[in-house]
C-alpha positions, 0 to 999 in steps of 0.5 A: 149710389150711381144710376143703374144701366138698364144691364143691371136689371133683373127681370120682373116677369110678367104673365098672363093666364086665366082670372084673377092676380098673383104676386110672388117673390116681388122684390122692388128697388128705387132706380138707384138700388136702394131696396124698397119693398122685400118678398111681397106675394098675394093673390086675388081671385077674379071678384075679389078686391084687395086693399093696400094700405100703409103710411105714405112712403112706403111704396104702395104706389110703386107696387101697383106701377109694378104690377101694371108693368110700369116699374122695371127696377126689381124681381120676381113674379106677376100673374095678370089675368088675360084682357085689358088691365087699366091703371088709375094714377091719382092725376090721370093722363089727358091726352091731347085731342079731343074729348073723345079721345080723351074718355076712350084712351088707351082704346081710341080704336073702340067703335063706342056710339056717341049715345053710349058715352053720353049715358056714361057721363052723366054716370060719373056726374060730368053730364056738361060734357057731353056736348064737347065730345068733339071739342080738341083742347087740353082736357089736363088744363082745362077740366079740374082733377075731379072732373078728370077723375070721373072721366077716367072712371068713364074709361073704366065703364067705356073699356070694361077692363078684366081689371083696374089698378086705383092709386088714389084715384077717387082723391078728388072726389066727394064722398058722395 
């Protein structure tokens, strides 16, 4: 199949209204055309978890980049609650920058106290960067892929989000 141009997409449209998640008619396709998941619909209420599982392959991954507004290629309809919606990859971005800037990506904007990101990493058990919150390096490089989960879920904890996408994104943590 060649590439698709993006005149040959179909719209996948997304909206926002109220609480909670609904998915309806959701067709999704590879970039090239190859149809990938048919007639995917559910809905969750603000509270609820839902739990998508399924051998790898399939698609799952792809789904939560759909929903989060990542993944043009396919049909049919998203209803997102109103507010921040974060998306957690399994390898989280690290922005260049410092590490401040880093833990509050995408809302560098937010007037949070040094203190308040103080208690929440040590929350998420990376309580030796506290004193490197102004410290400019390539986190990507220089924290392992533990360390950058736990630092995402300070994101969540910092950015308080109506709602998070995990795709995989505790895979480097300990049980504990």
């Amino acid at each position: 199949f060649p590439p698709r141009r993006s005149s040959d997409l179909q719209q996948i449209e997304v909206g926002t209204r109220g609480a909670g998640v609904e998915v309806s008619e959701l067709e999704l396709d590879l970039p090239d055309g190859t149809p990938l998941l048919q007639n995917v619909g559910f809905s969750v209420a603000a509270g609820e978890a839902l739990l998508i599982a399924g051998p790898t392959g399939v698609g799952k991954s792809t789904l939560l980049r759909a929903i989060s507004g990542i993944w043009p290629y396919g049909r049919g309809r998203i209803r997102l609650p109103e507010g921040t919606c974060l998306f957690l990859p399994q390898r989280p971005y690290l922005p260049l920058g410092t590490l401040r800037h880093a833990v509050l990506y995408p809302r560098e904007d937010l007037a949070v106290p040094t203190a308040r990101i103080a208690a929440v990493l040590r929350e998420v058990g990376i309580p030796e960067l506290i004193d490197e919150l102004d410290s400019a390096q390539n986190w990507a490089h220089r924290l392992s892929l533990g360390e950058q989960q736990r630092l995402a879920f300070a994101r969540v904890l910092l950015i308080q989000p109506s709602i998070v996408f995990l795709d995989e994104a505790s895979s480097a943590l300990d049980e504990a």
